[in-house]
N, C-alpha and C positions, 0 to 999 in steps of 0.2 A: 494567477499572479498579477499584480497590479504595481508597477515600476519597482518590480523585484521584491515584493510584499506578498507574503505568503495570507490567503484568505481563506477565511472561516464564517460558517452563517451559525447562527442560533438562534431559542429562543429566548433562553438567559444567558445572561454574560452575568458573576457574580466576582466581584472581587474584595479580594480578604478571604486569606486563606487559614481565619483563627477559627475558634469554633462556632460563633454565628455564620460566618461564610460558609463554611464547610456541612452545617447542620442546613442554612438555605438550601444548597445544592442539592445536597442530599433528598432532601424532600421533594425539589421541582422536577429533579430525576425521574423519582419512585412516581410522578402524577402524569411521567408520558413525555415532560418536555425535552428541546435539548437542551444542552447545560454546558457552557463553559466556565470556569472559574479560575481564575489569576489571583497568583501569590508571588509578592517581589521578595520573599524570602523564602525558606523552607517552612512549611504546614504547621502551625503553632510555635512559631521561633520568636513570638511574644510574649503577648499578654495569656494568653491561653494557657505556654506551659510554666506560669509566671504564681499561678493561685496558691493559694493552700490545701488543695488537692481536695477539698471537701465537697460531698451532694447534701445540702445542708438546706432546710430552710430561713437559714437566720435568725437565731434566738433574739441573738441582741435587737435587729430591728423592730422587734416589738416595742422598745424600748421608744422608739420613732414613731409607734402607731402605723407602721406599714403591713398592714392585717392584711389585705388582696397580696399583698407579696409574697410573703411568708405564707400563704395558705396555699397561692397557686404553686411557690418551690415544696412545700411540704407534700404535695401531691406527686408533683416530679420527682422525688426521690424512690420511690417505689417504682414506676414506669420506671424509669431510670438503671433501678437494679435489677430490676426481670431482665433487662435488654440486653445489657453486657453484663452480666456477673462473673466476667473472668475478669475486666481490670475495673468494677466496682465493686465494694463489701458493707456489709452493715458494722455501725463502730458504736461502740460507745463510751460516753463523753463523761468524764468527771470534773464537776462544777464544786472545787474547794471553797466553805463560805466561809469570809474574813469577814469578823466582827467590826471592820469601822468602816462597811459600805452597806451596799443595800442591805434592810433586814432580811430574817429568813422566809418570814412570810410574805413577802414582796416576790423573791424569788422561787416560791414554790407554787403563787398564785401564776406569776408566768410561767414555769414548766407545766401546770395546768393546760393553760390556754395551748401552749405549744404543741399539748398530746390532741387535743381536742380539735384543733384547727379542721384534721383533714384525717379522713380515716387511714389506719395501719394497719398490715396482713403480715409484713413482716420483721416490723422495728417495735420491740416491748417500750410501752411507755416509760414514764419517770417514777424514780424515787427515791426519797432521803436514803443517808449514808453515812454509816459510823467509821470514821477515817481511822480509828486507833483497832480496827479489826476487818479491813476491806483492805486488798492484797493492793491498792488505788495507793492507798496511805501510808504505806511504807515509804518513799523514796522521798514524801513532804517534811515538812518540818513540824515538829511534834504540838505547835503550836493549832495548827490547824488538826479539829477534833471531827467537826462535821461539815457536811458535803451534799450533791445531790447529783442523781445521775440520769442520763437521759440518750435518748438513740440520733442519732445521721448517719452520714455514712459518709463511704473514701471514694476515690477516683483519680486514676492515671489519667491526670489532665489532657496530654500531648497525644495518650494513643486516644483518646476519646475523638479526639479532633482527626486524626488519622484515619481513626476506624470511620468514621462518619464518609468524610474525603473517601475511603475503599468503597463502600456502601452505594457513594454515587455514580464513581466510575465505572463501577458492577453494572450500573441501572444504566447507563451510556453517557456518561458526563465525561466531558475534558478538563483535566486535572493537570492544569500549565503553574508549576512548583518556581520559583528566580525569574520570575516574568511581571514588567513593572507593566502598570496603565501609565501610559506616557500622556492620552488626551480622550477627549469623548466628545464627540458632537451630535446631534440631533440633523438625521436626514428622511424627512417628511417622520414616515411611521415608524422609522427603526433609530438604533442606535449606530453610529460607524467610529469605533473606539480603535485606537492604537496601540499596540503590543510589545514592550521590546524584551527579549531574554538575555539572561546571564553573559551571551554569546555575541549580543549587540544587534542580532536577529529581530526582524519587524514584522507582525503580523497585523494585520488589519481584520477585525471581528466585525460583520454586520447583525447586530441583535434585537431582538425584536422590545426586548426590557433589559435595562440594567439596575443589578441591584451594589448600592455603597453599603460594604461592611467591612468596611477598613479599618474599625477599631479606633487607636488612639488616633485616625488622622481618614478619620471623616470628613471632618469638616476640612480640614486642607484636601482631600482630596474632590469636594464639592467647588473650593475656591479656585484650585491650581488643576486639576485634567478635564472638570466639567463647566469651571468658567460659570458656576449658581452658586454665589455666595448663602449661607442658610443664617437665619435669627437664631436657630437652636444652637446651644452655647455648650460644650463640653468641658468639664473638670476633670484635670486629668491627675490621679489619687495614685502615691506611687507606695508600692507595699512589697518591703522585701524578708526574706526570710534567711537564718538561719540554720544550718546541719550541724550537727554534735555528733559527739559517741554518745550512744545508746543510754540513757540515764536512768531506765527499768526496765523490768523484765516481762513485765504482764500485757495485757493486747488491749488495756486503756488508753486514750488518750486525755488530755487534762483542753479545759477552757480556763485561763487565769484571768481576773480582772484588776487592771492598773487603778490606780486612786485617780487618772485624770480621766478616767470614764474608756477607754482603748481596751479592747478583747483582745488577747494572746492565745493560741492555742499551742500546745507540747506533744506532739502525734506520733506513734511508733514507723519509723519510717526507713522503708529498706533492709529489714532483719537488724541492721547494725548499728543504726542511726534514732535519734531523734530530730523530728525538725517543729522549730521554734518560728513564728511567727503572726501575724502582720503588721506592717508598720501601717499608716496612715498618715501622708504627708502629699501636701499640695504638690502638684510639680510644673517647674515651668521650663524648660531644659528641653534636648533635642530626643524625642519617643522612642529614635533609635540607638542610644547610646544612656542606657538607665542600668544603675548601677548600683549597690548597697553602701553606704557611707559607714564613715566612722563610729559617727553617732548612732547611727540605725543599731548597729550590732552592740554599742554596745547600754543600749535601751534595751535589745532583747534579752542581753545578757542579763543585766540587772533585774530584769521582770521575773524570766525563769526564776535567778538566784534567789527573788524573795518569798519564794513557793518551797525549792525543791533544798533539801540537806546537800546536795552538793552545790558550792559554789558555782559557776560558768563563766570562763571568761573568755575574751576574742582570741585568746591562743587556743580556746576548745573547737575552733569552728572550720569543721574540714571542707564547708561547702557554702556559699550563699549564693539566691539570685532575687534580682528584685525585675516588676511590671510595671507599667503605669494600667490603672483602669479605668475606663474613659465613661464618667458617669456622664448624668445630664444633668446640668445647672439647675439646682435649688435655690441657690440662696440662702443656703445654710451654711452657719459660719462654721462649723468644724468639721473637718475632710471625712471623720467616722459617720455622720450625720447623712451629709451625702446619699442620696437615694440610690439602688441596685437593681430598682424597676428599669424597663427599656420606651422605648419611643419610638414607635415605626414613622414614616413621614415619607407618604407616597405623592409625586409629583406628573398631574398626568397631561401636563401641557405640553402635549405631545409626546413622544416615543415616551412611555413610562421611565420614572427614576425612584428608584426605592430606598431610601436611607436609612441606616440603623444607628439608632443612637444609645448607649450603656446596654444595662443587661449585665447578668452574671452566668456562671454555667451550670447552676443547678437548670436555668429557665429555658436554656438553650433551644431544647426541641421545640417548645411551646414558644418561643418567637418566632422561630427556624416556620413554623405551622402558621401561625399569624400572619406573617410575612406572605407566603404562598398562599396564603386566602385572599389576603390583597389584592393579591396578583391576575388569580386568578379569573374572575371577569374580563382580563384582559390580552388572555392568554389561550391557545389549542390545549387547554390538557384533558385526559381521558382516563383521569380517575381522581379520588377525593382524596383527602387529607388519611395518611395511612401507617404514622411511625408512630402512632402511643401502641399498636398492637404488630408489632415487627421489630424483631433481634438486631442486632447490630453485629456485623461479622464477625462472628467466634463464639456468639452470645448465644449460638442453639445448643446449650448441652445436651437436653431431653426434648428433642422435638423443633417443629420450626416455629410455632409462638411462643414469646416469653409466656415463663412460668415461676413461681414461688419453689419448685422444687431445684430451678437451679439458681436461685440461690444458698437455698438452704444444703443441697447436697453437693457443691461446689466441692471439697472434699475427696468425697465418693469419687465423684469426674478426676479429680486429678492422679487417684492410685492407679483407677482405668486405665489414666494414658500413661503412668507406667509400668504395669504392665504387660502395654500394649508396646510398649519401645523400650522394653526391658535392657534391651543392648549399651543404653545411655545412662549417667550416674541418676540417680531419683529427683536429687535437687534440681539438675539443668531439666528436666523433662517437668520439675512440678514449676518451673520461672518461666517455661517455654507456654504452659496450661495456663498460667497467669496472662500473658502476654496477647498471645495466641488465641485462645480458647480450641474449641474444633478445629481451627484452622492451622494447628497443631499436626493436623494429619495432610494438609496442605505441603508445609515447609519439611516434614521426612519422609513424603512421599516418594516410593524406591528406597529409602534407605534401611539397610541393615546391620550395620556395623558402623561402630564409630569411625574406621575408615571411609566409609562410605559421607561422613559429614562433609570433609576436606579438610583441606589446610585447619590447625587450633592456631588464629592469629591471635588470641592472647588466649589466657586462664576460660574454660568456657563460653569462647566467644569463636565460632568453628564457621568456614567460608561457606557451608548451605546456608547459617542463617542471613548473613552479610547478602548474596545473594537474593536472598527473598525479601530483606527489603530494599535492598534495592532496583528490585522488578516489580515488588509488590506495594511496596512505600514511598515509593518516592524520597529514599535516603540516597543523596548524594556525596555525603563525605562523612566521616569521623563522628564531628560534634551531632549531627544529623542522626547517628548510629546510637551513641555512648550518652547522649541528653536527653534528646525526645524520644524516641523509638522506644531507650531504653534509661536504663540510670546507672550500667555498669559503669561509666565512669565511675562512679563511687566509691567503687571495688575494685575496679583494676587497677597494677602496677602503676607510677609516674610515665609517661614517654611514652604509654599505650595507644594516647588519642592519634600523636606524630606516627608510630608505627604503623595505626592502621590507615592512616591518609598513605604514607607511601605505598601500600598493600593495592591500594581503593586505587590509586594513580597508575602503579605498574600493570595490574588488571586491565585495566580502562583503552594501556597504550597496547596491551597483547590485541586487544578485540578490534582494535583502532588495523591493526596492521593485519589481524587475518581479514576483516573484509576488504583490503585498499586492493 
C-alpha cells in the first residue's frame, strides 16, 4: 500500500474495455504477459455493443477503393466464425437492385471482386436473383423484380467483447470493469498510472507498457490522464439503429441503398424483431451521452418503407440504440466515406505508449495481433502471435481448434445439448447453446432439475444463470444482464430491468452480511 493505495505491477496495463481493448488483452495474455486492463464502464457499454452486429468485409467500401481493407476483413470473417460459432453465423444478404442507381453491371462486377478478394470454405459466393420467385421478395414491393445475393456473416457484438475479456482472465489477465484512468505518468522505464473504481477506491498500477484503446476518447484520453497531446485527429461518426416487429419470415437479411449514396441494412434479429440500420452522421456532442434522434428514426423509417410493402413508422419501434465510431481523419467530406482501417501509433520515448486509433470489429483480432507485434520487441513474452488458430470460450464444439465443422454443424451441437439437459424447455437450452456455447455445461454444472436453476426472476431468466455472469462476466446490475450479456430485454415484461436490480441488490446485501 502506498498512502492507502492499493498496488499493482504489470506488464500491460490496457485501458478500454471495448472490443480493441479487450482483443489487446486477450492476446498479450495468451504470449505469457501480465495484463491488466481498465474499463470506466461495463465491458462494451459503447461503441462495441453499438454496431450492426455484422463480420462483414465491407461491400460498399469498395466503392472507396479501400481493397487492403476489405480483403484483410474478408479474411477475418471466416477465422472469425471457426472461433466462436455459437454467437457468430454465416448470413446472407440480399441486395434489391433499383433501377435509378448504380447499374447492374456495376454491381455485379463488385460482388465479383468481393467473392474473389480472399478465399472461402465456408460462405457460398454471389449471385443474381429473381425477386418475383425468391422467398427474399415477398415482403418488397412488387416493384423491385431483380436483385443479387451474396454471403457475411452476424455477431453478438457485446459477448464478443466479453468472450474475449473471459479469454484473458483465463490466460491471467486483470479484468478491473467501473475503473476510470484518473492519470499516467512516465517513471524512468515503467508506467505509474492511477486507478479509481466505482467505489472511489485508488489503485496505483506500475506497468511496464500502456496501451490507449479508449475508443471514442483516445485522444482525450492522451490529452487529459497522459498529458501527450497527439496530431492524429479522430471523427467521430454517430450511427444508430432501429428495432421493429419482425417484417419477414425467411433467415435473409436485406442491404438497401438510399439515393444519397448511405447503406441500410434490414437484419432478422432476435426471433421477433427486425433491426434496421446505420445512420452516418458527424458528431460533436458528449461520447458519453449519444442517443438516436428524431430525425435518425425517422430516415430509417422512410428508407426501410421505400423497400418493404409495409409501411414503418416511429410508433413501430420497440427498441433503438445509437454509438459514435471513432474513425481516423481523412478528409473526406462525407461521414459514410470515412475510412474503417485503424492506425496503430506506438510511442517509445520512454516507458512504451501504444495508441489505437479507428478500426472496426470485423478487424479486431488482426489489430488486437498487430498491436502485440508492436509490442513486442519490448516486452518478456514467451510465445508468438496465437489467436487466428485458437477458439474463443464456448467456440470448441468439436475439438479445441477451430473448425469449419462447427460451423456448419452448429445445429447438431445444439440438439446435443438438449438432450443432454433434457430436464430444461428446448428453447432456453438452444438460447443458453447460442450464448454459452460448451460453456453451456459450465453454467448447469450439478444441475438437474429446473429446481435445481433457482429462483425464475423473470420469464426464463433463472438465478444460476444471473450468477454466472456475474462471477463469470463481470455483470454487475440489470442493464449489464438484459443488454450486453443478453438482449432479453426485448423480451421481457416492462419493470423486469427494476425487478431484477432489486433481486441483484437484495442478493448483494445477503452476502454483504453473511461475511460481516
Amino acid at each position: 500500500m502506498e498512502n492507502g493505495k492499493t498496488n499493482l505491477e504489470c506488464d500491460l496495463l490496457v485501458v478500454g474495455g471495448g472490443i480493441n481493448g479487450a482483443g489487446i488483452a486477450r492476446d498479450a495474455a495468451g504470449r505469457g504477459l501480465t495484463v491488466v486492463l481498465c474499463e470506466k464502464d461495463d465491458l462494451a457499454s459503447h461503441t462495441s455493443s453499438s454496431s450492426s452486429k455484422l463480420i462483414h468485409g465491407g461491400l460498399r467500401y469498395l466503392e472507396y477503393y479501400e481493397f487492403n481493407l476489405v480483403r484483410k476483413a474478408l479474411i477475418e470473417r471466416e477465422v472469425l466464425l471457426r472461433a466462436a460459432p455459437h454467437i457468430m453465423w454465416p448470413m446472407r444478404f440480399v441486395l434489391p437492385h433499383d433501377k435509378g442507381q448504380r447499374p447492374a453491371w456495376m454491381i455485379r462486377t463488385g460482388l465479383f471482386l468481393y467473392d474473389a478478394l480472399a478465399k472461402r470454405e465456408l460462405l457460398p459466393g454471389s449471385s443474381g436473383v429473381d425477386l418475383r420467385r425468391h422467398a427474399a421478395g415477398e415482403p418488397l414491393k412488387p416493384e423491385f423484380t431483380r436483385g443479387f445475393v451474396y454471403s457475411d456473416g452476424w455477431v453478438d457484438d457485446a459477448r464478443l467483447v466479453v468472450l474475449n475479456a473471459v479469454d484473458a482472465a483465463e490466460k491471467g489477465a486483470r479484468i478491473l470493469t467501473r475503473t476510470r484512468c484518473t492519470s499516467a505518468r512516465r517513471d524512468g522505464s515503467a508506467w505509474i498510472v492511477e486507478l479509481v473504481d466505482a467505489q472511489g477506491r485508488q489503485s496505483l498500477v506500475r506497468a511496464r507498457a500502456l496501451v490507449n484503446a479508449a475508443g471514442p476518447w483516445t485522444a482525450q484520453f492522451l490529452q487529459s490522464a497522459v498529458e501527450r497531446p497527439t496530431e492524429k485527429a479522430l471523427r467521430l461518426i454517430k450511427g444508430s439503429h432501429i428495432v421493429v416487429p419482425k417484417l419477414f419470415d425467411h433467415p435473409y437479411a436485406y442491404i438497401f441503398q438510399h439515393p444519397d449514396g448511405r447503406i441500410v441494412f434490414a437484419i432478422p434479429y432476435e426471433q421477433d424483431f427486425t433491426l434496421i440500420g446505420t445512420t452516418d452522421i458527424e458528431y460533436h456532442g458528449d461520447a458519453n451521452k449519444v442517443a438516436i434522434d428524431k430525425d435518425e428514426i425517422i430516415y430509417l423509417c422512410d428508407l426501410a418503407s421505400r423497400y418493404f410493402r409495409k409501411r414503418i413508422t416511429p410508433s413501430d419501434v420497440a427498441w433503438s440504440y445509437s454509438g459514435v465510431r471513432p474513425l481516423v481523419e481523412d478528409e473526406s467530406s462525407s461521414a459514410a466515406a470515412v475510412t474503417r482501417d485503424y492506425r496503430l501509433e506506438l510511442d517509445t520515448q520512454g516507458a512504451p505508449l501504444l495508441s489505437v486509433f479507428g478500426g472496426k470489429i470485423t478487424t479486431f483480432r488482426k489489430l488486437a495481433e498487430e498491436a502485440v507485434d508492436m509490442l513486442a520487441p519490448l516486452l518478456p513474452m514467451t510465445r508468438g502471435s496465437w489467436t487466428e488458430h485458437a477458439c474463443l470460450p464456448g467456440g470448441d464444439l468439436y475439438g479445441a481448434q477451430p473448425s469449419n465443422r462447427s460451423v456448419h454443424e452448429f445445429d447438431k451441437f445444439v440438439h446435443e445439448m438438449q438432450k443432454r439437459h433434457a430436464f430444461l424447455p428446448a428453447a432456453l437450452v438452444s438460447r443458453y447453446a447460442r450464448a454459452y456455447g460448451t460453456r453451456i455445461d459450465t453454467l448447469l454444472a450439478g444441475r438437474k432439475s429446473v429446481a435445481d436453476m433457482g429462483k425464475e426472476i423473470a420469464p426464463g431468466l433463472y438465478e444460476a444463470e444471473v450468477d454466472y455472469l456475474m462471477q463469470r462476466e463481470w455483470a454487475v446490475d440489470a442493464a449489464d444482464i438484459l443488454w450486453r450479456r443478453s438482449k432479453l430485454g426485448l423480451h421481457l415484461p416492462k419493470g423486469t430491468q427494476e425487478k431484477l436490480d432489486t433481486w441483484i441488490q437484495q442478493m448483494s446485501g445477503n452476502e454483504k452480511s453473511r461475511s460481516a
